[in-house]
Legacy VTK file of the C-alpha trace (Angstrom):
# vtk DataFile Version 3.0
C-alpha trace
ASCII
DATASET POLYDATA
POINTS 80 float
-22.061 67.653 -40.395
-19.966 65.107 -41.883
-16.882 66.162 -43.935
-17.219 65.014 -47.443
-14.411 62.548 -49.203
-14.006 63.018 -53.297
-11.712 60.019 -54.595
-10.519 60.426 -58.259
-8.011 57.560 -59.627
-6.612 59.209 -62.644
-4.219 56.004 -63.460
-6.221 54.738 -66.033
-6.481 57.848 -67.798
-2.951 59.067 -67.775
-2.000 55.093 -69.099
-4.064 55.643 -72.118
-2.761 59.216 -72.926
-5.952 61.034 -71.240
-5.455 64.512 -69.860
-6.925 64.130 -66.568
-6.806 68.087 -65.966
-10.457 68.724 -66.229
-12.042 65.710 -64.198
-9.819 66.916 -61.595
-10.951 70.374 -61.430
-14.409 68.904 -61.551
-13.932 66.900 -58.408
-12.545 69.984 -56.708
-15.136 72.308 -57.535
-17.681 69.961 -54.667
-15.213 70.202 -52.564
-15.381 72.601 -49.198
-13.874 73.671 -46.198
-12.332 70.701 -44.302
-13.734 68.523 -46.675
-10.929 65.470 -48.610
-10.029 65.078 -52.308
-7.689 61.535 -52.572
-6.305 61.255 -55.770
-4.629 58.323 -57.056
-2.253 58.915 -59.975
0.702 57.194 -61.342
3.594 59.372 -60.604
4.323 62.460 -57.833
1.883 65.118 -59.452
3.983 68.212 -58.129
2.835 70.956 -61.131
-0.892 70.112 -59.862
0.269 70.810 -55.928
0.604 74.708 -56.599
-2.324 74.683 -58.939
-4.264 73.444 -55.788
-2.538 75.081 -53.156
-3.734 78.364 -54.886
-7.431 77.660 -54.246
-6.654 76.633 -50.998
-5.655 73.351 -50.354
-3.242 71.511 -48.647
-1.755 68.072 -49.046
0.242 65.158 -47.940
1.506 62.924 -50.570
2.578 59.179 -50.461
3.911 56.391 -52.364
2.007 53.256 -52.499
3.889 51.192 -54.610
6.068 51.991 -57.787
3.214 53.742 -60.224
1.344 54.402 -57.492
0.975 57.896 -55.704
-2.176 58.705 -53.251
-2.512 62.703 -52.644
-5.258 63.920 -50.349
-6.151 67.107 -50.329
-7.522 68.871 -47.773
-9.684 72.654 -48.081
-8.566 75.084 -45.671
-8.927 78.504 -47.613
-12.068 80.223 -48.962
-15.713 78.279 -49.627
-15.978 78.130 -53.398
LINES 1 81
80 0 1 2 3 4 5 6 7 8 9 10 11 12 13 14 15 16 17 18 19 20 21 22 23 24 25 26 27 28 29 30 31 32 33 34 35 36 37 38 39 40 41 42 43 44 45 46 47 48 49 50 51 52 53 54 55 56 57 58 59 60 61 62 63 64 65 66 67 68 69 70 71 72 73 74 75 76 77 78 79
């Protein structure tokens, strides 16, 4: 079975003062073992890397351009 990609882009939202806290945890909560979460947000989003890395994720973070930061997760602890 085919490992399952969630892409958020939470740009938008953080530009217009949205806390993006909640659709984030929403997209998480479909994600499984091996399967990829790829966020897209405007700035490093450290506080959010031990938030995630407590439910079992890991991640590798990258600049695209200035205001520009892709993070994909990946689930390697315990199913839902």
């Amino acid at each position: 079975m085919k490992n399952k990609v969630i892409e958020l882009d939470v740009r938008e939202d953080l530009k217009n003062k949205l806390e993006p806290f909640e659709k984030i945890t929403l997209a998480i909560a479909e994600v499984d073992i091996d399967d990829v979460f790829i966020l897209h947000a405007p700035f490093k989003p450290v506080p959010l890397f031990g938030v995630l890395k407590a439910k079992g994720f890991e991640y590798k973070a990258e600049e695209i351009e200035k205001k520009h930061w892709k993070v994909t997760f990946t689930k390697r602890g315990a199913s839902k």
